[in-house]
Structures are given as structure tokens and as C-alpha cells.
N, C-alpha and C positions, 0 to 999 in steps of 0.2 A: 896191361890193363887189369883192373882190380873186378873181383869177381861182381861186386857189388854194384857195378856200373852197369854192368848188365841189364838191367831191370828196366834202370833210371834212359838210356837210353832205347830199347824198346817201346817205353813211352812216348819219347820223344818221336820215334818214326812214327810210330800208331796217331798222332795229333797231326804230326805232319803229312800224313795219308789222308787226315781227315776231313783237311782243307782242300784237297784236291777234289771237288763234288764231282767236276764236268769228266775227268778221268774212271772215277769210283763209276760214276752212272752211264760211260761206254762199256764201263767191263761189264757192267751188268745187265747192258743189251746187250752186246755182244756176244756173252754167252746163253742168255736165253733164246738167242737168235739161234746160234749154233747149238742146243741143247733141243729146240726146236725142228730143226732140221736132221739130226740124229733120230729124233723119233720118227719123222716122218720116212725116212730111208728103212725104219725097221717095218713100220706097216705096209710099206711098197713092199719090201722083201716078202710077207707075207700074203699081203694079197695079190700080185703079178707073177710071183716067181714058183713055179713047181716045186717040192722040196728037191733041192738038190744041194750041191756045195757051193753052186752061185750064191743061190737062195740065204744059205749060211754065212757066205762070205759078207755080203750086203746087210744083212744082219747083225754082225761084227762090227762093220766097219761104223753102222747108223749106234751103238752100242758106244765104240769108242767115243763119237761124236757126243752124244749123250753124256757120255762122264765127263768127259772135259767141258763141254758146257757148261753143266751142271755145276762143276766146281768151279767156272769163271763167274757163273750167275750170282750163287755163292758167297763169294767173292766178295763181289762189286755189292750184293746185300748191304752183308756187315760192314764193309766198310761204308755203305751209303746210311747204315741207321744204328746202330753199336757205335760204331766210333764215333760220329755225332754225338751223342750221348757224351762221350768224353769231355769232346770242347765245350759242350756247354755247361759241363760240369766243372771245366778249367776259366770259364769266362765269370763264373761264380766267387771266384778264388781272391 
């Protein structure tokens, strides 16, 4: 494969991603759901739990929750309104 195709193909996936709305706009419930829930896990830790290494654990774990969310939310964003942009700038063409 030529290096040059590179590009021209990553295009190609990025439009092809773009058509997908009803997928793009699970991911991106799905992760505000879950990016949602992360935070509320770190407020519980905080207001229910003593400081202790529970405390921290529960804390951690509503943290990782958070990021992963966060970057599924993310996500499902751009490709819900960036890459839109594309097609409609390839339907121009």
C-alpha cells in the first residue's frame, strides 16, 4: 500500500462513520450516561464515605468512569456534528 493512500482512505472511513447517525448518537448517550454516573459515584464517595481508602477507591473507580465516558461522549460528539460537516460538504461536490 502506497503511503499516499493513507489520507484518501481515512476519508473515506471518517464519511463512512458519518452516515452512521443512530450509532454516532448511542455512543454519545452512552457515554454521557456513563460519564454521568462516574460523577455521581465520586460525589457519593464524598459525601457518604469517611475519608478512608473505600472512600478513595470509590472515588477512582467514579474517575475512571468519568474518563471513559467522557471520551465516548466525545466521541459520538464529533462524529455526530464535525463529520456531518464533511458530508455535507461532499454532497456539495
Amino acid at each position: 500500500m502506497s503511503h499516499s493512500s493513507r489520507p484518501a482512505r481515512l476519508r473515506q472511513w471518517l464519511l463512512q462513520r458519518a452516515e452512521k447517525e443512530r450509532e454516532n448518537l448511542r455512543l454519545f448517550v452512552l457515554g454521557a450516561a456513563i460519564f454521568f454516573a462516574g460523577m455521581g459515584l465520586i460525589v457519593l464517595a464524598q459525601k457518604w464515605f469517611l475519608p478512608s481508602l473505600q472512600q478513595e477507591l470509590v472515588s477512582l473507580l467514579g474517575l475512571v468512569l468519568a474518563v471513559g465516558g467522557g471520551v465516548c461522549a466525545a466521541l459520538g460528539y464529533i462524529a455526530l456534528s464535525v463529520l456531518r460537516i464533511l458530508t455535507v460538504g461532499r454532497r456539495d461536490d
